[in-house]
C-alpha positions in Angstrom: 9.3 -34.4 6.6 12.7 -34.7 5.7 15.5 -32.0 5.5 16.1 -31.9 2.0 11.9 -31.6 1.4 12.0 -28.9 4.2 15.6 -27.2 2.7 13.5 -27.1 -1.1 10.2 -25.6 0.7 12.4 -22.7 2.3 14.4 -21.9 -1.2 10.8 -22.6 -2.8 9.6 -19.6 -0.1 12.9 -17.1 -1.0 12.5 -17.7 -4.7 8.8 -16.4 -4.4 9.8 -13.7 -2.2 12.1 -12.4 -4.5 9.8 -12.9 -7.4 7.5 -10.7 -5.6 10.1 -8.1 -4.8 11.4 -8.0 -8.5 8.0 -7.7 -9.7 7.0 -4.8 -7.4 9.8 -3.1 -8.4 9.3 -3.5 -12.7 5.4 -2.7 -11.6 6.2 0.6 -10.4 8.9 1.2 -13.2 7.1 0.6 -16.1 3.3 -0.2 -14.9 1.4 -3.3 -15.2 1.3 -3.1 -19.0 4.7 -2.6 -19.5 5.8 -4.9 -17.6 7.2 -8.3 -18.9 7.2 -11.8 -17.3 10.4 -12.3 -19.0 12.3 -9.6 -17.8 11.3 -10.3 -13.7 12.3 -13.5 -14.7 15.4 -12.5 -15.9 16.2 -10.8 -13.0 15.5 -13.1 -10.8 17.6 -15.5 -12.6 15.4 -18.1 -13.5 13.3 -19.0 -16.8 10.0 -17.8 -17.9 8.6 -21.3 -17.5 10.0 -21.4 -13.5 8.5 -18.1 -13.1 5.2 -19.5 -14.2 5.5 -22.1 -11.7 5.1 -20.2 -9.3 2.7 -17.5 -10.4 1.0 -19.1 -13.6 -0.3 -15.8 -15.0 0.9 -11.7 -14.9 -2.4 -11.3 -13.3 -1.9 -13.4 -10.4 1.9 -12.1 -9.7 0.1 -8.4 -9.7 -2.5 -9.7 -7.3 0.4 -11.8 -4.6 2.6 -8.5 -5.0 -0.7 -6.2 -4.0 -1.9 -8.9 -1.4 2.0 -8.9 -0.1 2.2 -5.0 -0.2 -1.1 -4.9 2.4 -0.1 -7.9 4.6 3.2 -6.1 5.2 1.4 -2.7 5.8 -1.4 -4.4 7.8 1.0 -5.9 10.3 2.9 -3.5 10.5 -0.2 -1.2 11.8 -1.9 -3.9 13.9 1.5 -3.4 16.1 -1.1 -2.2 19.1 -4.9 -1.7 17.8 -5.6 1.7 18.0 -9.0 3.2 17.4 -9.9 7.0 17.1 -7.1 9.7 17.0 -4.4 7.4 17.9 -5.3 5.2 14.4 -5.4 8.9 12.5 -1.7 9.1 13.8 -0.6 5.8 12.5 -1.7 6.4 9.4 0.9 9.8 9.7 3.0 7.0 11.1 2.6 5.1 7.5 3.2 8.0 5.1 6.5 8.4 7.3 7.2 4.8 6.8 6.6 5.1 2.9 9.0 8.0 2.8 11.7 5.0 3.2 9.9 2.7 0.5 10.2 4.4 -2.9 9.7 1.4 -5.1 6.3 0.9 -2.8 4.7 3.9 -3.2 5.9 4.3 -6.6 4.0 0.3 -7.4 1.1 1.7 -5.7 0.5 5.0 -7.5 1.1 3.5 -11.2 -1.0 0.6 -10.6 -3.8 2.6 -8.9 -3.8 4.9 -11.9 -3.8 2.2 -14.6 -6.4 0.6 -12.6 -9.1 3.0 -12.7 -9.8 1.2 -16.0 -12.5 -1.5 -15.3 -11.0 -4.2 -17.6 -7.7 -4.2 -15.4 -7.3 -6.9 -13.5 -6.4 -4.8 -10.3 -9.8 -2.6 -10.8 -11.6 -4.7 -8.3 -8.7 -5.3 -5.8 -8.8 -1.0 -5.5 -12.4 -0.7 -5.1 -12.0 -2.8 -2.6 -8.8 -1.2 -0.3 -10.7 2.4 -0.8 -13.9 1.1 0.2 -11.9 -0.3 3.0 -9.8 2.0 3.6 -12.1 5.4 3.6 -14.6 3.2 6.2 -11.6 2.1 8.5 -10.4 5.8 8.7 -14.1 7.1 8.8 -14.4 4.9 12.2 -11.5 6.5 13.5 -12.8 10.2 12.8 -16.3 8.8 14.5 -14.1 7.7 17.5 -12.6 11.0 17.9 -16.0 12.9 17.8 -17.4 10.3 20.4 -13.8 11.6 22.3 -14.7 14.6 21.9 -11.7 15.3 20.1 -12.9 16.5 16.8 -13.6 19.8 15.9 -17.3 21.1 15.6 -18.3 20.8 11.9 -15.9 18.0 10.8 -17.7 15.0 9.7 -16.2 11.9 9.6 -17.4 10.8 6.3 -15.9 13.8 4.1 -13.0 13.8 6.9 -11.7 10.3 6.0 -12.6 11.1 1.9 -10.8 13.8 2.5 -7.7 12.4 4.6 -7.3 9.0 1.9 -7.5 11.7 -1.0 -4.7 13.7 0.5 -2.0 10.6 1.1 -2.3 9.4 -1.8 -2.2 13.1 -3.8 1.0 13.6 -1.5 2.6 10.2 -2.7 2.8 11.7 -5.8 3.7 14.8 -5.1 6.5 13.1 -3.2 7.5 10.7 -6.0 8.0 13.6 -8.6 9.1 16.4 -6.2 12.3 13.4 -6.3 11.1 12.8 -2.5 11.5 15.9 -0.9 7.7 16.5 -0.1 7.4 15.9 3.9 4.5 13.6 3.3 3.8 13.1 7.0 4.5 16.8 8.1 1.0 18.0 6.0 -0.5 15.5 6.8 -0.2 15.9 10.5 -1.0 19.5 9.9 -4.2 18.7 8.1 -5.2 16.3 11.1 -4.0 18.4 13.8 -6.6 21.5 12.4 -9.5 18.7 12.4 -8.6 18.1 16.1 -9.6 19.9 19.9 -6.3 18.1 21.0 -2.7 17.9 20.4 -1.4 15.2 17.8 
């Protein structure tokens, strides 16, 4: 391969990147319907037509700025696997993370709202992370019980419903409270009263 083929591959790589970044940040301005191919192109200085070259249709852009939001986040919480209450804490770990991503959360919560429509091209992309994600955190709550760390009466089914249901209800709570709702603090809270030990 030769440096100039390597040298376009790498501003190929950055020019993607920053598609995806621009995009994630119109997404959570203005939604997935008001967004405009145009104007992410726009501001990322290129045309609509090299926009399309690298993400053909709005639909697949949503989908790579989705797929890049949960590779980011699923890296960053395979750092050390962790299974029962130690997962439950990096997921309090996460929310505390978010607190420094506004334009992150804010993607997520539009597009998850928009996309409880079935004819939205993100519909089965959510289905899928909450099946996911309520069975991952439901594991963790069946760890802690086999610990014996859980509290008599605390299933893990309803436990993980109930812990997915309140970070994402705090995210927006967060976003409109202009970011001053300690989205890890009740979360930890709510944990820590589930639990027999500290966390």
């Amino acid at each position: 391969m030769t440096g100039g083929t390597r040298g376009g591959y790498a501003k190929g790589r950055a020019k993607r990147t920053e598609i995806l970044d621009q995009a994630m940040a119109l997404f959570g301005e203005a939604g997935y319907r008001g967004a405009s191919l145009r104007v992410i192109a726009t501001r990322c200085g290129i045309s609509h037509p090299g926009l399309l070259h690298h993400f053909p249709t709005k639909e697949a852009l949503l989908l790579a700025v989705l797929q890049h939001r949960d590779d980011v986040d699923d890296e960053w919480l395979a750092l050390g696997v962790t299974r029962g209450v130690d997962h439950l804490r990096r997921l309090v770990d996460l929310a505390e993370l978010n607190a420094k991503r506004r334009g992150i959360v804010e993607l997520f919560s539009v597009v998850a709202a928009e996309a409880t429509s079935p004819d939205h091209p993100a519909h089965a992309y959510f289905e899928a992370r909450y099946r996911t994600s309520v069975a991952n955190t439901e594991r963790a709550y069946a760890q802690a019980r086999e610990a014996g760390e859980l509290r008599d009466g605390i299933e893990p089914a309803a436990a993980a419903q109930q812990f997915i249901a309140l970070m994402d209800g705090l995210q927006i709570q967060w976003l409109i409270s202009d970011s001053t709702t300690d989205m890890a603090g009740v979360l930890r809270a709510h944990v820590q009263a589930q639990l027999t030990v500290r966390f």
